[in-house]
Structure formats: structure tokens, C-alpha cells
ZANUVO-793954 format. One record per residue (C-alpha): residue number from 0; x, y, z. Coordinates in nm, 4 decimals. Example, Ala and Ser with C-alpha at 12.3 -4.5 7.8 and 13.67 -1.06 7.14 Angstrom:
2
(baza 0; (1.2300; -0.4500; 0.7800))
(baza 1; (1.3670; -0.1060; 0.7140))
! end
This chain:
384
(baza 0; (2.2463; 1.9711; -0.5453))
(baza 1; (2.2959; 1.6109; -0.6097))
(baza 2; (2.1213; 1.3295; -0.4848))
(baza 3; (2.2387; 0.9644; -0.3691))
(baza 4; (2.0403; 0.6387; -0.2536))
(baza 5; (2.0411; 0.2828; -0.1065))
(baza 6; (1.8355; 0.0116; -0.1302))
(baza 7; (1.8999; -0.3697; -0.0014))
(baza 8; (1.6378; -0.6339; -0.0657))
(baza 9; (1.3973; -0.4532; -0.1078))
(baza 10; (1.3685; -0.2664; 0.1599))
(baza 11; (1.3069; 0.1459; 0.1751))
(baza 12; (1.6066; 0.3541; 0.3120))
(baza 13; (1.6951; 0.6975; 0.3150))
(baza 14; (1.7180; 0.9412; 0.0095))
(baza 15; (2.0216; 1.2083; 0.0800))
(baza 16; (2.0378; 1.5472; -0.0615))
(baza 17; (2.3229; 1.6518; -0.0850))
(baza 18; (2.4884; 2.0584; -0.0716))
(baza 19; (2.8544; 2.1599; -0.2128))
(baza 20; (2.8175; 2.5033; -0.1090))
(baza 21; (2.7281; 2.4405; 0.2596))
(baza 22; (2.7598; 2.2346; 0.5744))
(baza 23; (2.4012; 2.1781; 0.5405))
(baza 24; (2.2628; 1.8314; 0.4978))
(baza 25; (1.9220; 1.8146; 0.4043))
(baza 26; (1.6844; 1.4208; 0.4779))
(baza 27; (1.4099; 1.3899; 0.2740))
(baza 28; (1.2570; 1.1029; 0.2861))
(baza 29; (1.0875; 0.9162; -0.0153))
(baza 30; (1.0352; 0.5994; -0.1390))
(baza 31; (1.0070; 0.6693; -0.5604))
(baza 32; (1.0782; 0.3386; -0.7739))
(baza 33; (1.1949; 0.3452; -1.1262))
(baza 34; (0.9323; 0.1659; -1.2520))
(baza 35; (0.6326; 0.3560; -1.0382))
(baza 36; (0.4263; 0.6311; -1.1477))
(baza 37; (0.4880; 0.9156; -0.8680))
(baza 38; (0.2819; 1.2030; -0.8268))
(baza 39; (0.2630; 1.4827; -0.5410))
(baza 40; (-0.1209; 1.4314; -0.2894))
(baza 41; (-0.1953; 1.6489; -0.0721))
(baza 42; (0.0825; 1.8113; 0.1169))
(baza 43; (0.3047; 1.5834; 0.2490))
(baza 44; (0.2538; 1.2585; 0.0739))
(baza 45; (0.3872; 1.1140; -0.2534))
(baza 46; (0.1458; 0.8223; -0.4394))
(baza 47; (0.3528; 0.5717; -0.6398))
(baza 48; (0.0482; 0.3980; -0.8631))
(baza 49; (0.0800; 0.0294; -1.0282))
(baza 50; (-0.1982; -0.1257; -1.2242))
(baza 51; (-0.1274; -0.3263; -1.5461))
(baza 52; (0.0208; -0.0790; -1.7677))
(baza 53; (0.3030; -0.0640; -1.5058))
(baza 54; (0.4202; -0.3820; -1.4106))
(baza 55; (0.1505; -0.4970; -1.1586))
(baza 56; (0.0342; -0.7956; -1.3587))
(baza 57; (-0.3210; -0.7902; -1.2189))
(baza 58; (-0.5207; -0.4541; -1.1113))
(baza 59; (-0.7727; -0.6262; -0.8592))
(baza 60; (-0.6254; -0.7109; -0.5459))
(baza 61; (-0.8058; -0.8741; -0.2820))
(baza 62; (-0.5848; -0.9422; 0.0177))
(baza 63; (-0.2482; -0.8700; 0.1477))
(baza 64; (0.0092; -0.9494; 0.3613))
(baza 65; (0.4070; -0.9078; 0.4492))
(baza 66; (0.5971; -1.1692; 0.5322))
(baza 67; (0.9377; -1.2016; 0.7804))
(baza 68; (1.1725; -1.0978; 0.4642))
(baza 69; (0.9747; -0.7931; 0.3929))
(baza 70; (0.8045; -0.8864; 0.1206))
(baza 71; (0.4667; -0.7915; 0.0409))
(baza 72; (0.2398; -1.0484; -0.1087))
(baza 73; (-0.0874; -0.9542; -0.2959))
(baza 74; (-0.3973; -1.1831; -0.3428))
(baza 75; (-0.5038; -1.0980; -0.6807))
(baza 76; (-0.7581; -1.2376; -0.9309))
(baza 77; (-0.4611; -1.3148; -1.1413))
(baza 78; (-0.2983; -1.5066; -0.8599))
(baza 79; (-0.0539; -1.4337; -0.6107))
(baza 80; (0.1828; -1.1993; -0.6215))
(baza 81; (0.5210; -1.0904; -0.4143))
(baza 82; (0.6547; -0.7399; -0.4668))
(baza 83; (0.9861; -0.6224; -0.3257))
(baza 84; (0.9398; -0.2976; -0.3517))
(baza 85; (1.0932; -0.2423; -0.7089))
(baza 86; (0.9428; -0.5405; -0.8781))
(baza 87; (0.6875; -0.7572; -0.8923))
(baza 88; (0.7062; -1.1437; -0.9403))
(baza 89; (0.4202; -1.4030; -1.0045))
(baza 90; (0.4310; -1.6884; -0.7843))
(baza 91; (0.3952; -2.0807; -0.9532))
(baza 92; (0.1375; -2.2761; -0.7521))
(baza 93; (0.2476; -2.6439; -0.6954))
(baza 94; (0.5663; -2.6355; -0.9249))
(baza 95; (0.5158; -2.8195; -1.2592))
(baza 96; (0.1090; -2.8526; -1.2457))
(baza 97; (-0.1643; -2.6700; -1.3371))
(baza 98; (-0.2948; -2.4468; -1.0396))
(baza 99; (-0.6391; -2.5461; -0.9025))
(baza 100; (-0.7257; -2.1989; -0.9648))
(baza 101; (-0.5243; -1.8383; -1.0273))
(baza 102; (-0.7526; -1.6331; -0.8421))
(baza 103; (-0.6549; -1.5762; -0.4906))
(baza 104; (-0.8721; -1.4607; -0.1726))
(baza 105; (-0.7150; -1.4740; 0.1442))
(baza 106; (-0.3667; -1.4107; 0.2827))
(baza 107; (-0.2323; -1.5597; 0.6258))
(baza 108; (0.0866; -1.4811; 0.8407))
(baza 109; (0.1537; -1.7389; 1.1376))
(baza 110; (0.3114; -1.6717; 1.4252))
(baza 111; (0.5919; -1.8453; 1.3363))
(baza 112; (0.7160; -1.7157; 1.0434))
(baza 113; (0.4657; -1.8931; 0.7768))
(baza 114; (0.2646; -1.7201; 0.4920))
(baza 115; (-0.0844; -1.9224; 0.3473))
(baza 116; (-0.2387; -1.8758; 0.0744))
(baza 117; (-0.5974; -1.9516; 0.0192))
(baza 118; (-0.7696; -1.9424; -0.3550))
(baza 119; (-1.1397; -1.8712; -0.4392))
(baza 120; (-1.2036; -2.2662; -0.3664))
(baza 121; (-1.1168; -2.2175; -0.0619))
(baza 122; (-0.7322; -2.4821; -0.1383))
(baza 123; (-0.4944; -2.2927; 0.0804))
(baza 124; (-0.1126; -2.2723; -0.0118))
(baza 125; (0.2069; -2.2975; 0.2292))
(baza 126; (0.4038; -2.0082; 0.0505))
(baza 127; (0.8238; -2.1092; 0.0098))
(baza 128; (1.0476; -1.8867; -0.0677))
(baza 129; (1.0195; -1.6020; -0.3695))
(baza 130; (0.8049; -1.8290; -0.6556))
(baza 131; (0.6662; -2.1194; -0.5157))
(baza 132; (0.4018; -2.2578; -0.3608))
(baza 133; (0.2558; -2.6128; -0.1894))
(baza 134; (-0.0834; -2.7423; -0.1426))
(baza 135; (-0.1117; -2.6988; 0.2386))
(baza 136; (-0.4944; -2.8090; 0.2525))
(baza 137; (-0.7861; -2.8847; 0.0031))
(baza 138; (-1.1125; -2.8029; 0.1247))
(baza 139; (-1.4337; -2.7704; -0.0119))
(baza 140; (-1.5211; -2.4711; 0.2227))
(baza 141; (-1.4102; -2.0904; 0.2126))
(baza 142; (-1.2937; -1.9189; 0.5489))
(baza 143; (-1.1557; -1.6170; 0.5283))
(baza 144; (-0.9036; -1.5494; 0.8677))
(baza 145; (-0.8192; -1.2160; 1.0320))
(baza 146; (-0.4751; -1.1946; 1.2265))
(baza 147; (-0.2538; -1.4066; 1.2603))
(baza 148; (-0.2734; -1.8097; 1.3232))
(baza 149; (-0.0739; -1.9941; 1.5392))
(baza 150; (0.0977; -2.2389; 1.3086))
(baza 151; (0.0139; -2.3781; 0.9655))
(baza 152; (-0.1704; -2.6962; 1.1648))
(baza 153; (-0.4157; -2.4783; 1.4051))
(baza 154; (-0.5422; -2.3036; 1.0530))
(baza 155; (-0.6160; -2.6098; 0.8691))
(baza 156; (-0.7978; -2.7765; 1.1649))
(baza 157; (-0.9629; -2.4524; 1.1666))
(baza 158; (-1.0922; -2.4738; 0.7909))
(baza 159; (-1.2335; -2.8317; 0.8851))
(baza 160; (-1.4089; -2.6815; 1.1301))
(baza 161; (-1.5803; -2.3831; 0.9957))
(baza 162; (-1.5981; -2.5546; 0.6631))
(baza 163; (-1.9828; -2.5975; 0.5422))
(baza 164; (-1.9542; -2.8252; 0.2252))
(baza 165; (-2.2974; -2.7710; 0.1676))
(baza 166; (-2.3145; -2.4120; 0.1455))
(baza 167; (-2.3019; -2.3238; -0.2161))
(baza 168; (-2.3628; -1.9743; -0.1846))
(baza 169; (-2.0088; -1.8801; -0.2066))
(baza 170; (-1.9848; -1.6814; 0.1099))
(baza 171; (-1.7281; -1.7061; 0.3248))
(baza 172; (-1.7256; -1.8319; 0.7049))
(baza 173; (-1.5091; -1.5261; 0.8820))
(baza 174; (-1.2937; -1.6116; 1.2249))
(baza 175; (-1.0320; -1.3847; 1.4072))
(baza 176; (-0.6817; -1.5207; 1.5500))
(baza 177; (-0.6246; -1.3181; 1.8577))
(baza 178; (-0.3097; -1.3921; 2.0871))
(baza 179; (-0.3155; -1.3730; 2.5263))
(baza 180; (-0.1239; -1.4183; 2.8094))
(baza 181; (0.0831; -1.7341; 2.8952))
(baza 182; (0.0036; -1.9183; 2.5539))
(baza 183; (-0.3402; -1.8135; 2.5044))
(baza 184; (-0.4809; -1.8165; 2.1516))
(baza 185; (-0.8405; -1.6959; 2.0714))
(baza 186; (-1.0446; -1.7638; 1.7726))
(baza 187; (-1.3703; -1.4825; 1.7278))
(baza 188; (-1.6695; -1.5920; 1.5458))
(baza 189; (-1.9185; -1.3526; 1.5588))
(baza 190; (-2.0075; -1.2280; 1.9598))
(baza 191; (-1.8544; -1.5357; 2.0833))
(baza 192; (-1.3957; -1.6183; 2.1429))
(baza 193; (-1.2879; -1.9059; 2.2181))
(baza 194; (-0.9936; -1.9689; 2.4568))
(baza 195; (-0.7240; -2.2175; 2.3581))
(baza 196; (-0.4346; -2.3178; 2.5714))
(baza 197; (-0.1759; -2.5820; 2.4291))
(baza 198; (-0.4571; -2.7569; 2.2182))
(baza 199; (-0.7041; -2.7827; 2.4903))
(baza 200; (-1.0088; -2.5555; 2.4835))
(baza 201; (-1.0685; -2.3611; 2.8683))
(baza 202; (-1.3841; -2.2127; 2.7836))
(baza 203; (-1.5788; -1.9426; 2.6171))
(baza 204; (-1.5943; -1.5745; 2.6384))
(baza 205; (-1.9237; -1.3751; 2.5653))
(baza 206; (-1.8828; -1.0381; 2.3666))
(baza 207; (-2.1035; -0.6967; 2.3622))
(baza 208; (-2.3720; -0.7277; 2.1132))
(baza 209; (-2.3603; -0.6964; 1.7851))
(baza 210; (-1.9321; -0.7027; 1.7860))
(baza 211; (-1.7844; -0.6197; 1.4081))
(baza 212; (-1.4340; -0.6307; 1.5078))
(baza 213; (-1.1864; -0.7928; 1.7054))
(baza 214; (-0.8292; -0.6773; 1.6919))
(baza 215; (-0.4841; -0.6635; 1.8671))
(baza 216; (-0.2640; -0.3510; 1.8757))
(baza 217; (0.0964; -0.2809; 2.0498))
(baza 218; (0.0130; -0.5664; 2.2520))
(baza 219; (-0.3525; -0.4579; 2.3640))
(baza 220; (-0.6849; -0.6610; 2.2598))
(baza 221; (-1.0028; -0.4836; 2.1220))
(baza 222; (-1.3081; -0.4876; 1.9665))
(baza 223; (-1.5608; -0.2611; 1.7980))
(baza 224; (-1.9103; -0.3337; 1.7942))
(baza 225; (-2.1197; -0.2110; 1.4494))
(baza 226; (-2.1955; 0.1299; 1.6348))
(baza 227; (-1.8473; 0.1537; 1.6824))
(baza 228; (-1.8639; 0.1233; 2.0618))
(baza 229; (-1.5306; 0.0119; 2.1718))
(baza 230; (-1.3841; -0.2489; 2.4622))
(baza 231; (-1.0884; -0.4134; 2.5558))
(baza 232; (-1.0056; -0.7457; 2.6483))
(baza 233; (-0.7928; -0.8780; 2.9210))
(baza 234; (-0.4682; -1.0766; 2.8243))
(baza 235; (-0.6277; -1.3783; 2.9528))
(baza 236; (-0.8976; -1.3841; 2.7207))
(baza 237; (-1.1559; -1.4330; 2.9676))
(baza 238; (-1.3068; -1.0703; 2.9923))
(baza 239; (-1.3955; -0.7054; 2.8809))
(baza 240; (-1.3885; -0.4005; 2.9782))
(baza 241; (-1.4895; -0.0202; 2.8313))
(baza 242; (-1.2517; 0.1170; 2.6557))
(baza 243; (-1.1562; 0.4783; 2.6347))
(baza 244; (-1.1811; 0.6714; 2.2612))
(baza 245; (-1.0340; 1.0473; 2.1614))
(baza 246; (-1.2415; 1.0872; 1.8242))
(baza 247; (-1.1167; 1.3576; 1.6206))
(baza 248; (-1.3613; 1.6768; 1.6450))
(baza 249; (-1.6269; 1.6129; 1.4172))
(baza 250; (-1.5932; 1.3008; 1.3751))
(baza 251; (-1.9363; 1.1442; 1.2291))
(baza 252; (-1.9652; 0.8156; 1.4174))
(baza 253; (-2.3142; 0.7325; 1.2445))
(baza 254; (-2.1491; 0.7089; 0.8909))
(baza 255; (-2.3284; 0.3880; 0.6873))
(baza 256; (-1.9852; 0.1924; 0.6607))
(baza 257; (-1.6837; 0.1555; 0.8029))
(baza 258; (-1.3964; -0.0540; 0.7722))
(baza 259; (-1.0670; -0.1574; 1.0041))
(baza 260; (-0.7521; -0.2102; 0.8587))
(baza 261; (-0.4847; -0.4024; 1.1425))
(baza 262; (-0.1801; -0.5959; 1.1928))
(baza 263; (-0.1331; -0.7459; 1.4842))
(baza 264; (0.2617; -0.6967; 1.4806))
(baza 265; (0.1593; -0.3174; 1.3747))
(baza 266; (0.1398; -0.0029; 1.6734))
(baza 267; (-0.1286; 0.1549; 1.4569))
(baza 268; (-0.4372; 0.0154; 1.3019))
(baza 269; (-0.6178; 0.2184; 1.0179))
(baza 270; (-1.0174; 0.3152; 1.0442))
(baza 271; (-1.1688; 0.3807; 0.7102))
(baza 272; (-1.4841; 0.6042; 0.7470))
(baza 273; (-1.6919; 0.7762; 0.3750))
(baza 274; (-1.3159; 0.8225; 0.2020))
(baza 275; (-1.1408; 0.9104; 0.4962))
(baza 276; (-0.8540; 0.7412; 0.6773))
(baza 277; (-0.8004; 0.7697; 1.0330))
(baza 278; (-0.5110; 0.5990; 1.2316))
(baza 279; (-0.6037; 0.3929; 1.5549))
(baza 280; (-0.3503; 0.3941; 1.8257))
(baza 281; (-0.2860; 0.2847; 2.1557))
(baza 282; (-0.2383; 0.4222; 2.4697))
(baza 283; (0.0975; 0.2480; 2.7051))
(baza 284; (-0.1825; 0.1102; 2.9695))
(baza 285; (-0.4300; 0.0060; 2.7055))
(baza 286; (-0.7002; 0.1910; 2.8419))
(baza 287; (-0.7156; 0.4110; 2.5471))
(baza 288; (-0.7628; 0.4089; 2.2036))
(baza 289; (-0.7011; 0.8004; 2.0151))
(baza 290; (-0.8242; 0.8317; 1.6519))
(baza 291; (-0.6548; 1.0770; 1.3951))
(baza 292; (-0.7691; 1.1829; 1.0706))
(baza 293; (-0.4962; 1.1561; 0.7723))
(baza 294; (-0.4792; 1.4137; 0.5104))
(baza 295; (-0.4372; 1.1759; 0.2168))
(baza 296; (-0.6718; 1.1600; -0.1053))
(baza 297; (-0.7384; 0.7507; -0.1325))
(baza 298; (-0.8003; 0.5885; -0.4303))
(baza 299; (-1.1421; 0.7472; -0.5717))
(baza 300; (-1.4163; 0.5036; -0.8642))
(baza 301; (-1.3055; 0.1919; -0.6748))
(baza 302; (-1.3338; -0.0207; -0.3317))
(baza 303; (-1.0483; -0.0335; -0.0925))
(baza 304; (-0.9787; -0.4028; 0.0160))
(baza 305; (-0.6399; -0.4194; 0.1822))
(baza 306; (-0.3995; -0.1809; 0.3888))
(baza 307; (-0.0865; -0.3218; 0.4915))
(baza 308; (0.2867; -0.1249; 0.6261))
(baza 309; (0.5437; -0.3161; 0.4239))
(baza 310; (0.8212; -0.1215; 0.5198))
(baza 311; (0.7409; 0.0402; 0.8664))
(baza 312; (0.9215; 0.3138; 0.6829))
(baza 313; (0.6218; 0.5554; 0.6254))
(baza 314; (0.4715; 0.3662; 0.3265))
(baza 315; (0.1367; 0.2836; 0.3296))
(baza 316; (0.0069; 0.0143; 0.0539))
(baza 317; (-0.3798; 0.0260; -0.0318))
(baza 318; (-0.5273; -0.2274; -0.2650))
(baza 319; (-0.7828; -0.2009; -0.4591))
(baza 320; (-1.0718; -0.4195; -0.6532))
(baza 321; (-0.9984; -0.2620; -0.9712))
(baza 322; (-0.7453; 0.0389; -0.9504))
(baza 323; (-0.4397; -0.1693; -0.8996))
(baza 324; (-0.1792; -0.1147; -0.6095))
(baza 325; (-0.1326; 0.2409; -0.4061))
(baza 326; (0.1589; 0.2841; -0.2279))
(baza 327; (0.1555; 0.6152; -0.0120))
(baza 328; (0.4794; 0.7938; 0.1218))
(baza 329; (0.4943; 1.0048; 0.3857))
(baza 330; (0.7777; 1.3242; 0.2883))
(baza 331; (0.9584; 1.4404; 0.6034))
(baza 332; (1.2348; 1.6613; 0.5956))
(baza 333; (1.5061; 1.7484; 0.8135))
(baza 334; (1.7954; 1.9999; 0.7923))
(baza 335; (2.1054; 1.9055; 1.0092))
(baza 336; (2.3847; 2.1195; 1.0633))
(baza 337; (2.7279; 1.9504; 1.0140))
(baza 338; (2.9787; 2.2187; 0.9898))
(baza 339; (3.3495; 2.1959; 1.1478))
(baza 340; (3.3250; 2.5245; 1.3566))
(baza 341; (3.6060; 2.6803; 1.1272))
(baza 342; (3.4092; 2.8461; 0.8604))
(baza 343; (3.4972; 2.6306; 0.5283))
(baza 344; (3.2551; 2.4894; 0.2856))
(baza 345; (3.1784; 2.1373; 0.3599))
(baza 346; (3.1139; 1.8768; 0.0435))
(baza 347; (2.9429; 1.5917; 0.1249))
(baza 348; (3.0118; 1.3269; -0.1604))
(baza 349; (2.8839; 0.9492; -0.0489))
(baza 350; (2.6627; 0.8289; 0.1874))
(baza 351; (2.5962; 0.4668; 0.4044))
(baza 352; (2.2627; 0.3908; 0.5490))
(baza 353; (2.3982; 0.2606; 0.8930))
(baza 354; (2.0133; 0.1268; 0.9636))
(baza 355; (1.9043; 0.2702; 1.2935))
(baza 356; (2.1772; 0.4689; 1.3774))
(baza 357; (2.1246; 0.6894; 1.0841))
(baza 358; (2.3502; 0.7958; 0.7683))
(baza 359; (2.7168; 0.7913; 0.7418))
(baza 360; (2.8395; 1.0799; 0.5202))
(baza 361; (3.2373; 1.1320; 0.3964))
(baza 362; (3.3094; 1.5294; 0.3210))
(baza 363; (3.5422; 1.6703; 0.0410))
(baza 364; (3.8021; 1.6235; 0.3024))
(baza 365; (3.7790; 1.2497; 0.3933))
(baza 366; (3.5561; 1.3878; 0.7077))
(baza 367; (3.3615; 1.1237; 0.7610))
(baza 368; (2.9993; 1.2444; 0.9629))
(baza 369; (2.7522; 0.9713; 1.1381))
(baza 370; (2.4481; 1.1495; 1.1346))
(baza 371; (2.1715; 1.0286; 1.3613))
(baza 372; (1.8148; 1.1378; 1.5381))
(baza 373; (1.9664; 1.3433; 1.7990))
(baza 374; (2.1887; 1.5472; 1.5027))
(baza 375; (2.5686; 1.4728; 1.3779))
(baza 376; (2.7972; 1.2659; 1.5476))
(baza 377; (3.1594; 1.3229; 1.4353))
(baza 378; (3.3664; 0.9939; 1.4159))
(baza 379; (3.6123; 1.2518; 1.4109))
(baza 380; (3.9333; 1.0314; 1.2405))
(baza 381; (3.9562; 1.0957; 0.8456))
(baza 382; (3.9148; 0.8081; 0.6519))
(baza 383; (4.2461; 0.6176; 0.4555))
! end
């Protein structure tokens, strides 16, 4: 056997294996970079590991987030960091001066397109291109924001407001951007979302008792309360409802801590639960929430701080307070049969990832072979 791969900015695509004896073509999907420390978990799942001593050039991460390029950006007490997947690169905070401070808290995507920074101060950073940053807004509160906020101007207003200039305690005020129907934005605090429509505020919306968590999936608002009892709320903002849940047998809702892990661009959320990781998904009508257990071994001697899915291609980043990065691959393989019906060994020699539409393979023969999710697809004229 022989193996081939692609990459293109960063981005994961398929690994091909390869057989000269057969017409046989065999996926297997992993994501392995050169400068990455693999090793096998449990079953199915590679771990690439990056502290220090491997690139990473701090081990505690506190936030993270991906931004429209596919970049993955890590809040780190050595500052922040972008990482394309093969290497990571430092980022300069307001070019040519000294950075207010290096160690970064708080990560936030807008809606339209924009990454923020925010350092232990509580200064947050409009994030430009690969290695540079602005100052966006200089505050002397700390807010840390879940989801995603509307534009860079609704987040800073939102800092003045939440902002308590005489709270030196160094806690952080916490707030969730949630996103309606027909232009509605909510902001959570606590039991209590407010509804925003074009800058003008329609009202308030009461929340069960005692609500821990507030978060959109595949289009679908929820929230957990500390119990983990579970509702929904409509896509005007302006109500809730019981929601459904399919826990997995055994499941030990009284555990002493738990912590969600979302995106609200993602189609699964993550539920972290005494060292295990369940997946949160959503049924079509919303009614529905099913919870499944995944047979991974996280990160043990440290605290998990940030999930994120930088690559929607079954890689799953977990950082950690000490431990450095984890990035966790899902193996899947596949065996496809390719052959020409007339009994000769096929070759398979090159390959193009064609995105979507799957591989493009060329035989010994100049047979060229599109190979997709419903099997091979012969483009039938030899290539010149």
C-alpha cells in the first residue's frame, strides 16, 4: 500500500489508501499533522496532543473560537493564538505597542463575520486578518459572552452595560447572545432574556428557576436549568415550553457538575458530565433534545475549558487549563469497490479531493474514478 493526501489552508481532507493489487479503494479518514503527537484512544479515535514542547506556545488555554476562514483561535495565558491546523502563529496586539496585557479570557464570533478578543482587563480586541489585532474597546469591567453577538457595536454597548467598575473581585459579569425570528436578538442574564428588535428593546422574558444555560442548536433555542431540566424557547423570544430529553440508559443526572459545550452555527452541542462526554442533538421539530455518550478518554490531571469543531470534519478540539491543546479524530473507514467488470488489476496512482462530491482517483490506465457517498462514479473518458 501507499498512501496520498491534501490539504488547502488549513483545512482537513481526506487521507487515501491506496491498493496495486486490487480494485479496492480503501477511505480512512484522519487528520495526523507533522508536527502533532498522535496516539491511538479508545477504538475509533486518534488524539493529536500540543502543549509547549510541541509547538503550542502556551499550555493553558482558556477560550476558543473559529472564525469564517477556518481558523481556530485560542485564548491563552500567553496571548492569543490562531492555529491552522498544521501550525500555530502568535497574534501582535495593536501593531508596534506594547499589549495592555498577553493573557487572554474571552473569545467572540459576530454574526457577521467578526472575531473579539477580550484580555484579563477586560480591553477587548477586533481580530484582522492572521497576526494582528485593534483595540476595539477599553473597559474597566470583565464580561465574559456566550454565543454569538450581533455586530462588534451591540458587544461593546453591552460591556458598558454590564460593566461594574467597582467590583474588584475579579469575577466576571456572564450574558448569552441568542438569535429569533424576524431580527430578534436576545441577551440572557441569569433567569431573565431580553428581546431586542433593530435597537429597540420589546420587552422581557421570564425563565424557569434557577436556569444555567441558554443555548441555540440547528436553529432551535434552549435552556437547562442547574438540575438539568430542559425547555425550549419559541423563535420569537417571548416564551417556553418543556422540552423533550432521550438520556442515555444510566445516565446519572444528579452528578455535582456539569458543563455545556455549544456553537450556535454547530448541529450538535457537547454535555460534559464526571469525565464523560455526551453529544446534544436536535430533533427536525425542536421538540426534542437526544443525548449520547462518546467513547473517548478526555484529557485526565487537568480542567476542560473549551470545545470547539474547527473543521466540521470529525475533529474535536478540547482545551485545557494546563495540558495544552487536544485535538480528537474520529477514524471511519470505508471500502469501495471500483473495478472495470473485466477482471484486471486496477492501480490507483493520484488522487483530487473534489470537496463534497468526494475523491477523484486516475488508475494505471489513465481511468480516471469520481468516487462519492453513494460509491464510484465512472467519468468514464481516459484522461490526455
Amino acid at each position: 500500500f501507499r498512501t496520498a493526501s491534501c490539504r488547502v489552508a488549513g483545512r482537513l481532507h481526506r487521507n487515501v489508501i491506496f491498493s496495486r493489487r486490487t480494485s479496492l479503494v480503501v477511505f480512512l479518514l484522519a487528520f495526523m499533522p507533522a508536527a502533532s503527537v498522535a496516539q491511538r484512544a479508545r477504538s475509533d479515535w486518534w488524539i493529536q496532543h500540543y502543549n509547549v514542547q510541541n509547538g503550542l506556545p502556551s499550555s493553558s488555554i482558556i477560550d476558543m473560537a473559529v472564525d469564517t476562514m477556518g481558523f481556530l483561535w485560542l485564548a491563552t495565558e500567553g496571548g492569543l493564538i490562531s492555529f491552522d491546523g498544521r501550525n500555530f502563529r502568535s497574534t501582535e496586539l495593536i501593531p508596534g505597542h506594547a499589549p495592555l496585557s498577553n493573557r487572554m479570557r474571552d473569545l467572540v464570533t459576530t454574526t457577521d463575520g467578526g472575531l473579539l478578543a477580550a484580555d484579563v482587563k477586560g480591553t477587548s480586541y477586533s481580530v484582522h486578518g492572521f497576526d494582528m489585532a485593534w483595540i476595539q474597546h477599553r473597559t474597566a469591567g470583565r464580561v465574559k459572552v456566550y454565543g454569538s453577538a450581533p455586530d462588534v457595536e451591540t458587544y461593546a454597548a453591552l460591556v458598558d452595560t454590564l460593566r461594574n467598575p467597582q467590583d474588584h473581585s475579579g469575577a466576571w459579569a456572564e450574558c448569552t447572545f441568542i438569535h429569533g425570528a424576524d431580527g430578534i436578538e436576545g441577551i440572557v442574564r441569569g433567569d431573565n432574556l431580553t428581546r431586542i428588535q433593530k435597537g429597540k428593546v420589546l420587552g422581557a422574558l421570564v425563565l424557569p428557576t434557577r436556569s444555567h444555560s441558554v443555548f441555540q442548536l440547528s436553529g432551535h433555542i434552549y435552556g437547562f436549568t442547574d438540575t438539568l431540566g430542559c425547555f425550549g424557547i419559541g423563535p420569537q423570544l417571548d416564551r417556553t415550553a418543556p422540552v423533550r430529553v432521550q438520556w442515555p440508559t444510566g445516565f446519572n443526572k444528579a452528578a455535582a457538575e456539569w458543563q455545556l459545550f455549544w456553537d450556535p452555527a454547530a448541529d450538535e452541542a457537547f454535555l460534559l458530565m464526571d469525565q464523560h462526554l455526551h453529544t446534544v442533538r436536535s430533533s427536525s421539530t425542536g421538540d426534542t433534545l437526544t443525548i449520547a455518550q462518546l467513547e473517548l478518554e478526555l484529557p485526565k490531571n487537568t480542567r476542560i475549558t473549551c470545545m470547539a469543531v474547527p473543521w466540521k470534519e470529525n475533529v474535536l478540539a478540547i482545551g485545557t487549563l494546563s495540558k495544552g491543546l487536544f485535538l480528537y479524530q474520529r477514524m471511519a473507514m470505508r471500502t469501495v469497490e471500483c473495478g472495470t467488470g473485466t477482471g484486471e488489476d486496477q492501480a490507483y496512482y493520484a488522487q483530487l479531493d473534489m470537496g463534497e462530491e468526494g475523491v477523484l482517483t486516475v488508475s494505471s490506465n489513465l481511468r480516471a474514478v469520481l468516487i462519492g457517498e453513494d460509491g464510484c462514479i465512472d467519468p468514464a473518458q481516459p484522461l490526455r
